[in-house]
C-alpha positions as CSV (number, residue, x, y, z in Angstrom):
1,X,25.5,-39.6,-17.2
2,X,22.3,-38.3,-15.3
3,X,21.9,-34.7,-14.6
4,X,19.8,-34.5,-11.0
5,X,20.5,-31.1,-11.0
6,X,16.9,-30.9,-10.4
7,X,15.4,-33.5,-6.1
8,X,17.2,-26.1,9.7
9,X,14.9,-23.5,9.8
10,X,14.9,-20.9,12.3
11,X,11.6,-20.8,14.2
12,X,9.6,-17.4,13.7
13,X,8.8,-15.9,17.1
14,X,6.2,-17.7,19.3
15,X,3.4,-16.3,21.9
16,X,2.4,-14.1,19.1
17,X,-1.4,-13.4,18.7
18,X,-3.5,-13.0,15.8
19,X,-2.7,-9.5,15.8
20,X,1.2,-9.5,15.8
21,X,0.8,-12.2,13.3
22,X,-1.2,-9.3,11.0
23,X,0.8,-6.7,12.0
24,X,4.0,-8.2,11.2
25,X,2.9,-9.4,7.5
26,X,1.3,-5.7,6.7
27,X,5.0,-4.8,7.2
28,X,6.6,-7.2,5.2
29,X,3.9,-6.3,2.6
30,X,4.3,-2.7,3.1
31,X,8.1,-3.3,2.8
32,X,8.2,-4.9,-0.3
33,X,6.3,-1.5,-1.9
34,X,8.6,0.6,-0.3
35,X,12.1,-1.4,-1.5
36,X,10.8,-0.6,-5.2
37,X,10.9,3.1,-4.1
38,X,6.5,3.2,-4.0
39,X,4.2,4.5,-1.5
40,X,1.5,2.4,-0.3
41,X,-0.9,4.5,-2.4
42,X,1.4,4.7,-5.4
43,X,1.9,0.5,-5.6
44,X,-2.0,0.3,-5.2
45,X,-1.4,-1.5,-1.6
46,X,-3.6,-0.5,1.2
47,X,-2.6,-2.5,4.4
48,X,-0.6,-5.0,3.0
49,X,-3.2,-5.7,0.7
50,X,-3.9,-4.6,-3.4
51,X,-6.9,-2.2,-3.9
52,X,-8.4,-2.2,-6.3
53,X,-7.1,-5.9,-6.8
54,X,-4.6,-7.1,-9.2
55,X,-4.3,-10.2,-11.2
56,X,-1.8,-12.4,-11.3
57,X,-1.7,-14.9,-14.6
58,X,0.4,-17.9,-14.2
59,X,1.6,-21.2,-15.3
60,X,2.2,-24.6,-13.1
61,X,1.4,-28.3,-14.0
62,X,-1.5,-29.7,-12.1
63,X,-0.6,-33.3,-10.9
64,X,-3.1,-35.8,-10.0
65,X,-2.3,-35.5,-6.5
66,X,-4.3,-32.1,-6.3
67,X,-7.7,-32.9,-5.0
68,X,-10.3,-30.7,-5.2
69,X,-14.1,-30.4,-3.6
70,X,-16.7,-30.4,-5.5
71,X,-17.5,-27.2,-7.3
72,X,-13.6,-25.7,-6.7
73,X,-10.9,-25.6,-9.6
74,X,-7.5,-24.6,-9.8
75,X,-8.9,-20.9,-10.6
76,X,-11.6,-21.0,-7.8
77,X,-10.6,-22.8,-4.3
78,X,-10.0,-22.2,-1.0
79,X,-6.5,-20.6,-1.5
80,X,-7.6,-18.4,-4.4
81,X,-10.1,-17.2,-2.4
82,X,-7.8,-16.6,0.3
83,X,-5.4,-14.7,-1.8
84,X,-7.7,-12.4,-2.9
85,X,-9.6,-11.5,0.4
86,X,-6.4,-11.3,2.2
87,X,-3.7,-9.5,-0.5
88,X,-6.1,-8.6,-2.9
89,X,-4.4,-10.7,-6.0
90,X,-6.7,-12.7,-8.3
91,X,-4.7,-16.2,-9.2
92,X,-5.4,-17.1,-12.6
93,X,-4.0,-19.7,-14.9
94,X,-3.3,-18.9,-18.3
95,X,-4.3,-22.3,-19.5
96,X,-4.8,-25.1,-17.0
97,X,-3.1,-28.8,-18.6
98,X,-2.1,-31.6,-16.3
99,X,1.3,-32.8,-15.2
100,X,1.0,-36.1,-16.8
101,X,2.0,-37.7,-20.0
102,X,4.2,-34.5,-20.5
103,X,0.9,-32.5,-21.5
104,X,2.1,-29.4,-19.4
105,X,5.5,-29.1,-21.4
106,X,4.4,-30.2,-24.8
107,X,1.6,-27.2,-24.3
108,X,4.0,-24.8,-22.9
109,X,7.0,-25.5,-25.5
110,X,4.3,-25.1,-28.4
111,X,3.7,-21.7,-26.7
112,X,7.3,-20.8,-26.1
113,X,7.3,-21.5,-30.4
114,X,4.8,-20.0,-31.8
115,X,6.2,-16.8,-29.9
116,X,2.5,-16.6,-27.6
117,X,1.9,-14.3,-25.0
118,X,3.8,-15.5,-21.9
119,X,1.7,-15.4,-18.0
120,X,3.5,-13.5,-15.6
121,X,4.9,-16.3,-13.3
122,X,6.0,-19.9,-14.7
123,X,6.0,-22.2,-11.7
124,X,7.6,-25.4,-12.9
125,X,9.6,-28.7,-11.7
126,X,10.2,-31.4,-14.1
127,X,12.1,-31.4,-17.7
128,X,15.5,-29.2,-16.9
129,X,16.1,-28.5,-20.6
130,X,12.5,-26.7,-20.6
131,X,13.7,-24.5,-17.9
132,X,16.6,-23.8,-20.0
133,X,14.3,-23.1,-22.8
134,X,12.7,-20.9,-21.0
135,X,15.8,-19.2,-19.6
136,X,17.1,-18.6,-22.8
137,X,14.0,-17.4,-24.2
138,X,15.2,-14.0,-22.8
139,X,11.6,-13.4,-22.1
140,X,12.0,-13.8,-18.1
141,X,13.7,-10.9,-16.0
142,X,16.6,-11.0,-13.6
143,X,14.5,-12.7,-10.9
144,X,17.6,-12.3,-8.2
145,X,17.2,-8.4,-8.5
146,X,13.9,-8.7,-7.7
147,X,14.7,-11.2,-5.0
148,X,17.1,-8.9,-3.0
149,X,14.7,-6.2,-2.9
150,X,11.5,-7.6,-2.5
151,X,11.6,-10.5,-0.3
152,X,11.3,-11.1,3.7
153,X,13.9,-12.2,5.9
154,X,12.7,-15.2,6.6
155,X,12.6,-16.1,3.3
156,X,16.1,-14.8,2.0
157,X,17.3,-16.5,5.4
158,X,16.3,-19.6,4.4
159,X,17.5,-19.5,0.5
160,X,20.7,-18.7,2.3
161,X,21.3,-21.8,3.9
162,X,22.3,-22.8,0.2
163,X,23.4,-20.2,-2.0
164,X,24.3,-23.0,-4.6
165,X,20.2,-23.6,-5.2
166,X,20.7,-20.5,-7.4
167,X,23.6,-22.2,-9.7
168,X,20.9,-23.9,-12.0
169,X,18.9,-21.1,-13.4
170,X,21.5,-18.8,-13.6
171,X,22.7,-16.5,-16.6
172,X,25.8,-14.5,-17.9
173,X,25.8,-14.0,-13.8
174,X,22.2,-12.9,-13.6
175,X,19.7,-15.5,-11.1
176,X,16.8,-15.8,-13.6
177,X,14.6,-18.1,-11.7
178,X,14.0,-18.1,-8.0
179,X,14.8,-21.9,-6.3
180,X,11.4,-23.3,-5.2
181,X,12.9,-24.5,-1.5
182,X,12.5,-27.7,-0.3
183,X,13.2,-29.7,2.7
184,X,16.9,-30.2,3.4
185,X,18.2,-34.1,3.5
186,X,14.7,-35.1,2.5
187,X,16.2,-38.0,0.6
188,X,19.4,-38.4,1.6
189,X,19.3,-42.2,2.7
190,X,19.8,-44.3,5.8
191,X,20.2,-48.2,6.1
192,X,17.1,-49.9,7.1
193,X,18.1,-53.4,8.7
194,X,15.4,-56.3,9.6
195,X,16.0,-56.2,13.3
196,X,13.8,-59.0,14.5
197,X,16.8,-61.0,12.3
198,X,19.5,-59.3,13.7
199,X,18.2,-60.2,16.9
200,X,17.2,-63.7,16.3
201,X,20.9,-64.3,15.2
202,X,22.7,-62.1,17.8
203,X,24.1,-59.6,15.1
204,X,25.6,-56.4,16.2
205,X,24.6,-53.4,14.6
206,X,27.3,-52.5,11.5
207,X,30.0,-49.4,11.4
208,X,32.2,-50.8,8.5
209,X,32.0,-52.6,5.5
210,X,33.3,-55.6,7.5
211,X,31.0,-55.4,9.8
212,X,27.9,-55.5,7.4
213,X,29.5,-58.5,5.4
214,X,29.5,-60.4,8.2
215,X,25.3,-59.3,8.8
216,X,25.0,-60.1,4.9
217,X,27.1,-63.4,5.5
218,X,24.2,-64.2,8.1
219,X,21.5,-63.2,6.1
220,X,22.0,-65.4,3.2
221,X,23.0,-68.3,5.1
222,X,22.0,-68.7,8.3
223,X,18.3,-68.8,7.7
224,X,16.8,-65.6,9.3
225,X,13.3,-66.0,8.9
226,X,13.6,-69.6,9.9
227,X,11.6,-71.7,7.0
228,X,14.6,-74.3,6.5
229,X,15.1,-72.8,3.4
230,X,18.0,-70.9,1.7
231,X,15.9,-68.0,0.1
232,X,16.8,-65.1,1.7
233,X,19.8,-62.6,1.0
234,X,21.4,-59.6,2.7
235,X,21.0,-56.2,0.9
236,X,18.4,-55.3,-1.3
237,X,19.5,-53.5,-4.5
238,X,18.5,-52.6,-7.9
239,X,20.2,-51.2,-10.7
240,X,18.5,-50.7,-13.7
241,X,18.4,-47.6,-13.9
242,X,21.5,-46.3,-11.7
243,X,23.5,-47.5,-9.1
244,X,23.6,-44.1,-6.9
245,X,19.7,-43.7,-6.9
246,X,16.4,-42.6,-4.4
247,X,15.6,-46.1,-3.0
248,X,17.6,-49.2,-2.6
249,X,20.5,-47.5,-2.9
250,X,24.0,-49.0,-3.2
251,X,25.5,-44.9,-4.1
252,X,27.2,-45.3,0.0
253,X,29.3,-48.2,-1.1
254,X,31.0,-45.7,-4.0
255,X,30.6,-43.4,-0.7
256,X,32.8,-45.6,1.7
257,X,35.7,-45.6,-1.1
258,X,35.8,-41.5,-1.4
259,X,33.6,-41.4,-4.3
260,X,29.9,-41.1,-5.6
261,X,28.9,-42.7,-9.1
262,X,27.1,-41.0,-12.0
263,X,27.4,-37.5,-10.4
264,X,29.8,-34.6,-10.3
265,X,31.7,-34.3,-6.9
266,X,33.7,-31.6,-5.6
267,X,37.5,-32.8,-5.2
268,X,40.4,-30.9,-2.6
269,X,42.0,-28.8,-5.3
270,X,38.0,-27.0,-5.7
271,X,37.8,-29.0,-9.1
272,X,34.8,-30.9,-10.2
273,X,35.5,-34.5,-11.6
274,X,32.7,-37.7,-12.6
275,X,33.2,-40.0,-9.7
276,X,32.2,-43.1,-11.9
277,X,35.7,-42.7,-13.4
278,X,37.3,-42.3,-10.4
279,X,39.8,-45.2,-8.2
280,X,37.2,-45.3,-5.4
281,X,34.4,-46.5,-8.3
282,X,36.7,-49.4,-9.0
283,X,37.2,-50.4,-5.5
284,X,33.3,-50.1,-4.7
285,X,32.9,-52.3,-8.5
286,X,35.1,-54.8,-6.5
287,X,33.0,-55.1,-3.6
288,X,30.2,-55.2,-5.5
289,X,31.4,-58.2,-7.3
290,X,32.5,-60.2,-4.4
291,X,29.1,-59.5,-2.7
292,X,27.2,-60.8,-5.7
293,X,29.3,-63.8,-5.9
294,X,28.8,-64.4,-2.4
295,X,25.1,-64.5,-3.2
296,X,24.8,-61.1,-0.6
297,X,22.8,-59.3,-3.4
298,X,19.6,-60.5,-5.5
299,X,20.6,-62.0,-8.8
300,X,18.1,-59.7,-10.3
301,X,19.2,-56.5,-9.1
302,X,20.4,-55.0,-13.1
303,X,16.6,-55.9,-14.4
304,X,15.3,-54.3,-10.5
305,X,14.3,-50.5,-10.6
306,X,14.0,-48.4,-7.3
307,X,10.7,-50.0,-6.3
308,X,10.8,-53.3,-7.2
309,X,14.5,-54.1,-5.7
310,X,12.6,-52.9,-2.3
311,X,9.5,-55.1,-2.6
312,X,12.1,-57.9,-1.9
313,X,12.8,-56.1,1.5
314,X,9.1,-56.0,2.1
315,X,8.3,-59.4,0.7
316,X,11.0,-60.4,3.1
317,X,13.5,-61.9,1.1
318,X,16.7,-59.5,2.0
319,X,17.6,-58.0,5.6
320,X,18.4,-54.9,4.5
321,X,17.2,-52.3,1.9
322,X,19.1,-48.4,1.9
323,X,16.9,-45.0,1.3
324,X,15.5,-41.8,3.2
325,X,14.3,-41.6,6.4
326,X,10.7,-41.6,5.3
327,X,10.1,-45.3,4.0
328,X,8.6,-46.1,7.2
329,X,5.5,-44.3,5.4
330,X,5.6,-46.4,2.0
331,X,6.8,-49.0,1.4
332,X,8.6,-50.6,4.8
333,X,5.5,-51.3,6.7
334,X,4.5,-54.0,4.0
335,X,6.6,-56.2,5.3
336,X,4.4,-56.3,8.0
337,X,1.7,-57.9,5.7
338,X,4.3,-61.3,5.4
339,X,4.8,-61.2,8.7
340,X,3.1,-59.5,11.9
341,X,6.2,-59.6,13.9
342,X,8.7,-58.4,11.5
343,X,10.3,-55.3,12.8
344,X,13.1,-53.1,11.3
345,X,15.2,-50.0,12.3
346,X,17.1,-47.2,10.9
347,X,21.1,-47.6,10.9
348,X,23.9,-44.9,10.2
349,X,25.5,-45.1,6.5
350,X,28.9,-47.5,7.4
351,X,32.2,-46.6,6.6
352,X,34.8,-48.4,4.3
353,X,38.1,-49.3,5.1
354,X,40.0,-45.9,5.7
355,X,37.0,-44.9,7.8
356,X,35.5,-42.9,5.3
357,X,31.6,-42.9,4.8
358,X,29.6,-41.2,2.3
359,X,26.0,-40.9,0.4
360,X,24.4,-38.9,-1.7
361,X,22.9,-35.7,-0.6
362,X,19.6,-33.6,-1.1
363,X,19.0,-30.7,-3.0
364,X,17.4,-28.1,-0.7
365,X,15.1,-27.0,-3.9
366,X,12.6,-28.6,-6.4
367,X,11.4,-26.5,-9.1
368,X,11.4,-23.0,-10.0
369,X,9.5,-19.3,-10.4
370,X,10.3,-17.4,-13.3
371,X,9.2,-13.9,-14.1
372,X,7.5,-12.1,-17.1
373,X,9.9,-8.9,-18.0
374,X,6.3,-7.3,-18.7
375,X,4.6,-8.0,-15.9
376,X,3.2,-5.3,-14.6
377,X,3.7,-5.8,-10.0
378,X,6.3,-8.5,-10.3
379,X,6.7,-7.3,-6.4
380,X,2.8,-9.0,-5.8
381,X,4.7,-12.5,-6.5
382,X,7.2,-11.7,-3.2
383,X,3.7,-10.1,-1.6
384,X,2.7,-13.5,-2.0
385,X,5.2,-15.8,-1.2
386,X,6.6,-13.7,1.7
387,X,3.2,-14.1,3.4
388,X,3.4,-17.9,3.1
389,X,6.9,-17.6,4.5
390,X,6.3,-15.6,7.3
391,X,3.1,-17.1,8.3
392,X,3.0,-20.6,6.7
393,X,6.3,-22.5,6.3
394,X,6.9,-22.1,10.4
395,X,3.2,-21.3,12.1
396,X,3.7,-18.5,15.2
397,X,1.1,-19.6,18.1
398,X,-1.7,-18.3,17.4
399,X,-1.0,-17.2,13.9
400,X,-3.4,-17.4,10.7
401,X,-1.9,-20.8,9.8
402,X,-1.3,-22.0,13.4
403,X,-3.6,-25.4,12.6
404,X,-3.1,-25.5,8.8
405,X,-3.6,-23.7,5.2
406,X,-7.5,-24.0,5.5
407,X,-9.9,-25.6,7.8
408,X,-12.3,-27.6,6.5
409,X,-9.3,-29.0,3.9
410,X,-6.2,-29.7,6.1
411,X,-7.5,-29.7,9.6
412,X,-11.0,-30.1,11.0
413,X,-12.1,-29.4,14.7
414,X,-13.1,-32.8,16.5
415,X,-14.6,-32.4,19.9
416,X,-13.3,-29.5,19.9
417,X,-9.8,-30.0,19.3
418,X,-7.8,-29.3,15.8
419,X,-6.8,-32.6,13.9
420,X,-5.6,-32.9,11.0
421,X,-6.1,-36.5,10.6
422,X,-7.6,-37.3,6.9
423,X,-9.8,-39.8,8.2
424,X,-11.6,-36.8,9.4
425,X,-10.4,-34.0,6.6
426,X,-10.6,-36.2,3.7
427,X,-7.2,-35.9,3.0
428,X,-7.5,-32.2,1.4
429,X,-4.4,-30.4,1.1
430,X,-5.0,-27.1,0.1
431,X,-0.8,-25.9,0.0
432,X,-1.1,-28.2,-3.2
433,X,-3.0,-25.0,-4.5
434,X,-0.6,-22.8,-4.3
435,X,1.9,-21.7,-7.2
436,X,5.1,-23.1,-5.4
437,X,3.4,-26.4,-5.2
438,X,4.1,-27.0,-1.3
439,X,3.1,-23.2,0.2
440,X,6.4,-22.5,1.7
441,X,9.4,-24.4,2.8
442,X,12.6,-23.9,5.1
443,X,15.2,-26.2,4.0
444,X,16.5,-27.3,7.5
445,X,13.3,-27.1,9.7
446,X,11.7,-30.5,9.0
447,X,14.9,-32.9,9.4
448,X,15.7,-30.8,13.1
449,X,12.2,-30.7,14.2
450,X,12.0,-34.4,13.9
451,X,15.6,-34.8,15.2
452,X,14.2,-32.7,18.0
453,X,11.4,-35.3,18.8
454,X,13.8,-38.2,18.2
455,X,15.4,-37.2,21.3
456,X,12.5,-37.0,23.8
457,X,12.3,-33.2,22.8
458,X,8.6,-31.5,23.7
459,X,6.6,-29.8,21.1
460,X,6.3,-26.5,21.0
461,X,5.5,-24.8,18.5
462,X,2.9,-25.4,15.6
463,X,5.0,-27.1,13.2
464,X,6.5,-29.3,15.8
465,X,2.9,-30.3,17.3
466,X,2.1,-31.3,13.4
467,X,4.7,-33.6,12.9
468,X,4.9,-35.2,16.4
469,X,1.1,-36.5,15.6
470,X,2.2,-37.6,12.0
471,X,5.3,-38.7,12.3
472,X,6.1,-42.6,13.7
473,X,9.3,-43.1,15.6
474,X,10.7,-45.3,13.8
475,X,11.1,-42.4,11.0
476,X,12.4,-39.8,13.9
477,X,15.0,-42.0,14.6
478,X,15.8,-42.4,11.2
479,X,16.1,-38.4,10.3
480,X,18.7,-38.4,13.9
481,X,20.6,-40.4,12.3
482,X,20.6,-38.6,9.0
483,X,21.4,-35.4,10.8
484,X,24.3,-37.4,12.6
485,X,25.5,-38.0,9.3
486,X,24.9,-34.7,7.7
487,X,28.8,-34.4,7.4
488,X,29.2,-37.4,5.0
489,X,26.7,-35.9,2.7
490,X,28.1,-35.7,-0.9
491,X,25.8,-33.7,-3.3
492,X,25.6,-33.2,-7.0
493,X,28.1,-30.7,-7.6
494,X,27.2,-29.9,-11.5
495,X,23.2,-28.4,-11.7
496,X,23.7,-26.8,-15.2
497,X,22.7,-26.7,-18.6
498,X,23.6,-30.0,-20.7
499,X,27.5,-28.9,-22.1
500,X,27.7,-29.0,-25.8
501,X,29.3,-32.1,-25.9
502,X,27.1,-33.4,-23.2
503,X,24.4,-32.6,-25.7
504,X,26.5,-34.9,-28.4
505,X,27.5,-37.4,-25.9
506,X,25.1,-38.3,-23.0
507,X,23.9,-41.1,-24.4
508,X,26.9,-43.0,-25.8
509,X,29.1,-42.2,-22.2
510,X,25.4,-43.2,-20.1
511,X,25.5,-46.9,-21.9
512,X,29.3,-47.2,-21.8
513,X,28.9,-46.7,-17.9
514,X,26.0,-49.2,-17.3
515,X,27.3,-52.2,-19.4
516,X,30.7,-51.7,-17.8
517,X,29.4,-51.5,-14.4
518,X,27.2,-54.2,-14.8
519,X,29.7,-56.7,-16.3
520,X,31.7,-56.0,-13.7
521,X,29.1,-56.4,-11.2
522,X,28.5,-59.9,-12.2
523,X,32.0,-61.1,-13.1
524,X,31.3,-61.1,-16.6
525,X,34.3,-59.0,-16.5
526,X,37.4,-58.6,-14.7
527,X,37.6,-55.6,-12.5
528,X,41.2,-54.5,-14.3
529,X,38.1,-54.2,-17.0
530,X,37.5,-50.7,-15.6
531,X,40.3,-49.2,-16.7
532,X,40.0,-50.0,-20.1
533,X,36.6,-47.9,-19.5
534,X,37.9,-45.0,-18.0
535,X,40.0,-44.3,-21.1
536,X,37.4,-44.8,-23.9
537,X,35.1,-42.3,-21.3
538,X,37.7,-39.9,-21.2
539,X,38.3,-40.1,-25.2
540,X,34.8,-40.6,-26.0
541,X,33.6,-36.8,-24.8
542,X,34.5,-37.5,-21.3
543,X,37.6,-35.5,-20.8
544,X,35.9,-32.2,-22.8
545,X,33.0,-32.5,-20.6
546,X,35.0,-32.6,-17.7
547,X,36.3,-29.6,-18.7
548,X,33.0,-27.7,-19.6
549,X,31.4,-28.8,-16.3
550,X,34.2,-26.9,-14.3
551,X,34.2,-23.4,-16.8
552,X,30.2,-23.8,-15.6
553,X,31.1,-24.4,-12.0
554,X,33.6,-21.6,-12.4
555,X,31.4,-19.2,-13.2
556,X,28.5,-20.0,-11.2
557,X,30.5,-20.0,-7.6
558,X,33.4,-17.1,-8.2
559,X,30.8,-15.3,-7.2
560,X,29.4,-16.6,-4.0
């Protein structure tokens, strides 16, 4: 079974000025110093800013997504520049190794075991068992203490709007790392639908189950694309890897039977149970089934990963391929490269036959900060970040960040207007710099801003004006309807530590669950075939970690 356990905002006051936009990070600065009990003078800050300056050491992988200019590194760039002018802290990795190949954590766990010298902040997202390591190094303080007293409102507002973010990097009932936010319902999925078919064969737009057989039903045999050939199918799925996954999904159809597969969901009684040994899974297997034998799904889809089961949307052999609301941007306008006038558009998730929908759901963090016990200001980390929260994740008009991070990297003036088209910025993105990865992030802000402009709603503020010139309808529409839909959102309940008899287990239970599922997918087995599963899962590990995963969800939300 697959751990994901590891991948909305409330707009800052506008019609502020340069100045405000100062004055109102000296006092969050000045506020920070003061919660630890310190004086300006007596924490070294002047003005919101260190003097003398400090340094800060730290650790992040470096992925080949960060693009630099020539003559700037990861110790000497725009940002690093910019956090030592502004808050007076010198940014300096400890060692620099890249993200790829597993460099980063083979370095880092080498360090971690020949007992070296530790930077001050670890940024990291990846490998959960190193964060664990890590963790249980016991070389990394009580980062929530530090949290409550150091950082800004807008920052502890938005970690709020999940308190649950905390559950996987907590300890004996201490919050060692600090959640890395992220955008909220960034991949929880839609159904994309090849319109110019549904029009062509005067389909109505699907709320059930029913309702999309009869689109599949359409789709594999009534010709859509109109080449007097029988070589197209209705939905595009793949997998190889799992059935509830990021792209071509088929998670919704577990969803539509009160389930989700190969994740732990939250039941009535407050209990955490597996939901690919559930009554739903067998009902969604059974669909599955009939859909394959119909010829609905692509013959291929157990050898088809992620990608390659939607290149078959693209290539435009299926009608309908489910993920996020942002595959308008890659890979959904391929299909456009078969065919010119091949449109498609966003649908809600449908429901199954008691009305019930459901999909998987978003974490609203990636990664995490931990904190050296010895460093010396671990307060210049919130300096930091509280900046980039105040002034970055939601610009004020008129604010430091009101165009972008840095101009010359992000935005350019062009005739004397900001754009931050790369055509003309060369595609820098300088909040790839920073130690959180992605600056600063609200959880809810993207998905309602583009809600927002889905609806005919004006810009107004700088983070709306950025996405309404980056963002194509087709994806607005799509993030509506995700919103719409937020209620049917089922996340991944268990974000701990492997149990011990996970640890023992994993990998006999993982294989069990595919070959079962995949039998029954393809009526290599009968259905009744599942419950024969379901015991040997249950006396195969399955029952004891069932009943580690709810001590660990016990003790992680008694207290929230």
């Amino acid at each position: 079974m697959l751990l994901t356990g590891i991948v909305s905002l409330t707009a800052i006051t506008s019609g502020c000025g340069n100045n405000a936009a100062e004055n109102a990070n000296t006092g969050t600065n000045e506020k920070a110093a003061d919660a630890a009990g310190n004086t300006d003078t007596a924490s070294g800050m002047k003005d919101g800013k260190y003097d003398p300056p400090i340094t800060v050491t730290y650790l992040r992988p470096w992925g080949p997504d960060v693009k630099f200019k020539d003559g700037e590194t990861q110790d000497n760039n725009v940002h690093t520049k910019w956090a030592r002018e502004k808050l007076g802290i010198e940014l300096k990795n400890q060692w620099i190794s890249p993200s790829t190949n597993n460099a980063f954590e083979t370095k880092l766990r080498l360090s971690l075991a020949t007992n070296e010298k530790m930077p001050d902040i670890i940024s990291y997202r990846g490998d959960f068992n190193l964060v664990r390591e890590l963790i249980d190094s016991g070389r990394f303080v009580d980062a929530g203490e530090l949290f409550d007293k150091y950082a800004s409102d807008t920052w502890k507002k938005a970690m709020d709007e999940d308190p649950s973010v905390w559950y996987p990097y907590m300890e004996d009932g201490k919050r060692i790392g600090v959640p890395i936010l992220d955008y909220a319902y960034n991949g929880d999925p839609v159904m994309w639908i090849r319109e110019d078919w549904m029009q062509k064969l005067g389909l109505s737009a699907p709320k059930t189950l029913d309702d999309l057989e009869k689109v599949m039903d359409a789709f594999t045999n009534q010709d859509p694309d109109g080449n007097g050939k029988k070589d197209t199918y209705g939905l595009a799925i793949g997998f190889k890897n799992w059935i509830n996954t990021w792209m071509s999904d088929a998670g919704w159809i577990f969803g539509a039977f009160g389930t989700m597969s190969n994740q732990w969901n939250l039941t009535a009684d407050g209990k955490l149970e597996y939901g690919s040994v559930t009554p739903g899974a067998k009902q969604a297997l059974a669909k599955l089934q009939d859909w394959m034998g119909k010829g609905y799904l692509p013959t291929e889809a157990g050898l088809y990963d992620e990608t390659k089961a939607a290149e078959d949307f693209t290539a435009g052999k299926a009608g309908i391929v489910v993920g996020p609301h942002w595959m308008p941007a890659w890979p959904l306008e391929d299909v456009k490269k078969n065919n010119k006038d091949a449109q498609y558009k966003a649908y809600p998730i449908p429901a199954g036959p008691s009305g019930q929908a459901g999909r998987h759901g978003t974490s609203n963090a990636n990664g995490v900060v931990l904190i050296n016990k010895d460093m010396a200001h671990p307060e210049a980390f919130f300096t930091y970040q509280n900046y980039l929260f105040d002034q970055f994740a939601n610009p004020p008009i008129g604010g430091e960040f009101e165009n972008g991070l840095a101009e010359g990297y992000d935005w350019v003036m062009v005739d004397g207007k900001p754009t931050t088209d790369a055509a003309h910025t060369g595609g820098f993105a300088p909040e790839k710099y920073t130690i959180t990865f992605d600056g600063a992030r609200i959880p809810s802000l993207n998905m309602e801003t583009l809600a927002k402009l889905a609806d005919g709603g004006e810009p107004a503020t700088p983070f709306e004006k950025k996405l309404k010139l980056s963002t194509p309808q087709s994806m607005l529409d799509a993030a509506k309807i995700v919103l719409e839909q937020k209620a049917i959102t089922m996340p991944q309940m268990f974000t701990g530590a492997p149990t011990a008899t996970m640890q023992m287990s994993n990998d006999i239970l993982a294989k069990m669950e595919k070959d079962t599922f995949s039998q029954i997918i393809y009526g290599k087995a009968p259905v009744d075939s599942f419950d024969a599963y379901v015991e040997k899962w249950k006396a195969a590990g399955g029952d004891q970690i069932t009943q580690e995963v709810n001590e660990w969800y016990q003790s992680v939300s008694s207290g929230q």
